[in-house]
C-alpha positions in Angstrom: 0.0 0.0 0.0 1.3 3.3 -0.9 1.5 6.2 1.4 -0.5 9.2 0.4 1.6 11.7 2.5 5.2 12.7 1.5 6.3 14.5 5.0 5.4 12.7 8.1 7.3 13.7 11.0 9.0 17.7 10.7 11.4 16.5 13.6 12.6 13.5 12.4 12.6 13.6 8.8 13.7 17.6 8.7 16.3 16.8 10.9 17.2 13.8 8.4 17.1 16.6 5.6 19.3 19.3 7.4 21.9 16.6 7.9 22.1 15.5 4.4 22.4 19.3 3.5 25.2 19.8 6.0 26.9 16.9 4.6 26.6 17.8 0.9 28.1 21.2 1.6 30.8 19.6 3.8 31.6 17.5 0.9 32.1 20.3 -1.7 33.2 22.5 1.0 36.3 19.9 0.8 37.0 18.9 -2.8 36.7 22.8 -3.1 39.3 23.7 -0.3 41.5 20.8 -1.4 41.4 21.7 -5.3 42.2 25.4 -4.3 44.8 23.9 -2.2 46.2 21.8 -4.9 46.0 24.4 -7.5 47.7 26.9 -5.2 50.7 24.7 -4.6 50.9 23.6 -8.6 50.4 26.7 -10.2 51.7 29.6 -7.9 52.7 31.9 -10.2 48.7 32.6 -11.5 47.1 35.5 -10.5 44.0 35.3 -8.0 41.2 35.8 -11.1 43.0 33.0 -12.9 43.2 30.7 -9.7 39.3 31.8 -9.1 38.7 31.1 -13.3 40.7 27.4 -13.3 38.4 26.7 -9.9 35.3 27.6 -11.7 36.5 25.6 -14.5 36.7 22.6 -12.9 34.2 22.6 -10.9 32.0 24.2 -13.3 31.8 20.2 -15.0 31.0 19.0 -11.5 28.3 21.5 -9.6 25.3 21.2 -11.9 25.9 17.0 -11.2 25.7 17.4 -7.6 23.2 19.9 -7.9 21.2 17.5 -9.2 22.2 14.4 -6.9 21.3 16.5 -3.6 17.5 16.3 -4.4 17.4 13.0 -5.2 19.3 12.3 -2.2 16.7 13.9 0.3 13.6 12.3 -2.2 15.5 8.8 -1.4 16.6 9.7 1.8 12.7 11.1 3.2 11.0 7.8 1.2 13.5 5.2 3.0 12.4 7.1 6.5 9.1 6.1 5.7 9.8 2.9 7.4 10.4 4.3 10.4 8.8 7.4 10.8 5.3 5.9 9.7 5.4 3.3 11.7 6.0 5.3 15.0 3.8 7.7 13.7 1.3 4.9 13.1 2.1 4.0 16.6 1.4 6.9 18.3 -1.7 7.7 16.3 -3.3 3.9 17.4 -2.2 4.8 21.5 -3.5 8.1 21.5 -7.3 6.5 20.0 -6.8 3.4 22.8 -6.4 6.3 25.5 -9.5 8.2 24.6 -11.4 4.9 23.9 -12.4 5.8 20.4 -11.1 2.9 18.9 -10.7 -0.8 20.0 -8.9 -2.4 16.7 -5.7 -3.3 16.7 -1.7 -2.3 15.6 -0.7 -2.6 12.2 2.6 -1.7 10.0 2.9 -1.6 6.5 4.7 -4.3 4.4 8.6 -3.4 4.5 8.4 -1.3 7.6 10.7 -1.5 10.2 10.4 -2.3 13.5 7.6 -4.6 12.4 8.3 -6.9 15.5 6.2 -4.1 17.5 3.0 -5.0 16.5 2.6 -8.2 18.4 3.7 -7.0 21.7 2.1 -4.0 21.5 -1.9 -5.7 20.5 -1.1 -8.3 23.1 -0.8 -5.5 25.7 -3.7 -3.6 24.6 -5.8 -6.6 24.6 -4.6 -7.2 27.9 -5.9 -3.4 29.4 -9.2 -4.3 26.6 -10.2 -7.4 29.1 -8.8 -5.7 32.6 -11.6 -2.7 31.8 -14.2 -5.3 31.1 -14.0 -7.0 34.0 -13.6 -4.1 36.0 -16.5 -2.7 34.2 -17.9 -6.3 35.1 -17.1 -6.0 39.1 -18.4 -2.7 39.2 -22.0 -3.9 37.9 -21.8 -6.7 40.5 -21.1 -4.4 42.9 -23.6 -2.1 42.3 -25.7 -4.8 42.6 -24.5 -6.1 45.8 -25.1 -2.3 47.1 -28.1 -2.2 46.3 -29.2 -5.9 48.0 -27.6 -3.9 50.8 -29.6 -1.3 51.1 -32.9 -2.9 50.4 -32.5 -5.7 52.8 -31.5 -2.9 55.5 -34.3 -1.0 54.4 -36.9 -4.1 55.4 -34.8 -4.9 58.1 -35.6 -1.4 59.9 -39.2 -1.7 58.4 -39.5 -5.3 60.5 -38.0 -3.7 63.4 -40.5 -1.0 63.4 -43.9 -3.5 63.0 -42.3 -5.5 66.1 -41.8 -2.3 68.1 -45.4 -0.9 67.4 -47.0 -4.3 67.6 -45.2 -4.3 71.5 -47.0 -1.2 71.7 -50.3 -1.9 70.5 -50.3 -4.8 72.9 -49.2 -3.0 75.9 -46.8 -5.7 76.7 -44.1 -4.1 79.5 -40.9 -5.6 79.3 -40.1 -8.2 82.3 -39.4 -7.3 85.5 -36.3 -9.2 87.3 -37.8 -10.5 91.1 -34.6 -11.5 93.3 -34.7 -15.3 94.3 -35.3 -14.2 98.2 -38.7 -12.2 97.1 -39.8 -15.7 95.3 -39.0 -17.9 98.3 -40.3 -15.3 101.4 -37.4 -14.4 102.9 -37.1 -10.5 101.6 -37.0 -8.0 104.5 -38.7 -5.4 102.3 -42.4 -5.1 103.6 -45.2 -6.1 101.9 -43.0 -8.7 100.0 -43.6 -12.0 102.1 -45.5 -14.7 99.5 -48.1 -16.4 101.1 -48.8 -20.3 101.4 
C-alpha cells in the first residue's frame, strides 16, 4: 500500500534533511578547499582571477551533477524514513485512540516497515488493558448490585423492626421485671413482699 503523505514527522525527517544538507556542503566544502589547495601549490605563479577562473573551470563540470544528486538524495533519503517514521507515527496515532477509547482495533505496520516486530507486543498489551476494563466494568456492575441488596435488605430490616416495636405497643406488653430469688422464696425483708402459702 502506498502512502498518500510525502512529509510525516518535521522532527525526524527535517532533521534527516538538514543533515544531508550539512553533509553535501561539507563535501564540496572539501574537494573545493582541497582543489584550491592543490592548485595553489601547482600553479603559484597565477594571479587570483585565474586561480578563481581554473576553480570555476573545474568545478564548473562537476556542480550542476551534484546539484542534481542533492534532491534525489533527500527524495531517497525522506521515502526510506518512511519505514520508520510511519510506523511510529502509526504507533502513536493507534495509543493516542486506545487512550480516549475511540477505537478498539488493533496495531498494524505496513509491508517493509521496520520495527515490524512491535505490533505483536504491543496488541497483546492492549488486549490485555481491553479485558482488565471489562472485567472491572464487570465488578463494578456486581457491585452495584450487591449495594443495592444492601440497602434494600436494611431498608426491610428497619421496616420489621418497626412493626415488632409498634406491635409491642399496640399490645401494651411491659418488658419483664427481674424479682430477686429471696422475694420468690419469702425471705425478703422489704415489707409487703412475704408470699403467702
Amino acid at each position: 500500500m502506498m502512502r498518500r503523505k510525502l512529509w510525516i514527522d518535521n522532527l525526524v525527517q527535517g532533521g534527516l534533511v538538514n543533515r544531508i544538507i550539512i553533509y553535501w556542503v561539507s563535501v564540496l566544502a572539501y574537494f573545493a578547499i582541497g582543489q584550491v589547495v592543490f592548485q595553489w601549490i601547482d600553479r603559484p605563479e597565477l594571479s587570483f582571477e585565474e586561480h578563481c577562473g581554473a576553480l570555476m573551470g573545474t568545478f564548473g563540470f562537476w556542480l550542476p551533477g551534484l546539484a542534481l544528486l542533492l534532491p534525489l538524495i533527500i527524495f531517497d533519503i525522506v521515502k526510506l524514513s518512511h519505514r520508520f517514521v510511519g510506523p511510529i507515527y502509526r504507533l502513536k496515532k493507534f495509543l493516542e485512540t486506545v487512550d480516549t477509547g475511540k477505537e478498539k482495533g488493533q496495531l498494524w505496520f505496513r509491508d517493509g516497515d521496520f520495527w515490524s516486530e512491535l505490533v505483536d507486543p504491543v496488541n497483546r498489551i492492549v488486549n490485555r488493558m481491553y479485558t482488565a476494563e471489562a472485567k472491572a466494568t464487570e465488578l463494578k456492575v456486581r457491585l452495584n448490585i450487591v449495594e443495592r441488596e444492601k440497602q434494600s435488605l436494611q431498608y426491610q430490616f428497619d421496616q420489621m423492626k418497626e412493626k415488632v416495636k409498634a406491635s409491642a405497643e399496640v399490645k401494651g406488653e411491659v418488658k419483664p421485671t427481674i424479682v430477686p430469688e429471696a422475694v420468690l422464696k419469702g425471705n425478703s425483708s422489704i415489707p409487703g413482699t412475704a408470699v403467702q402459702s
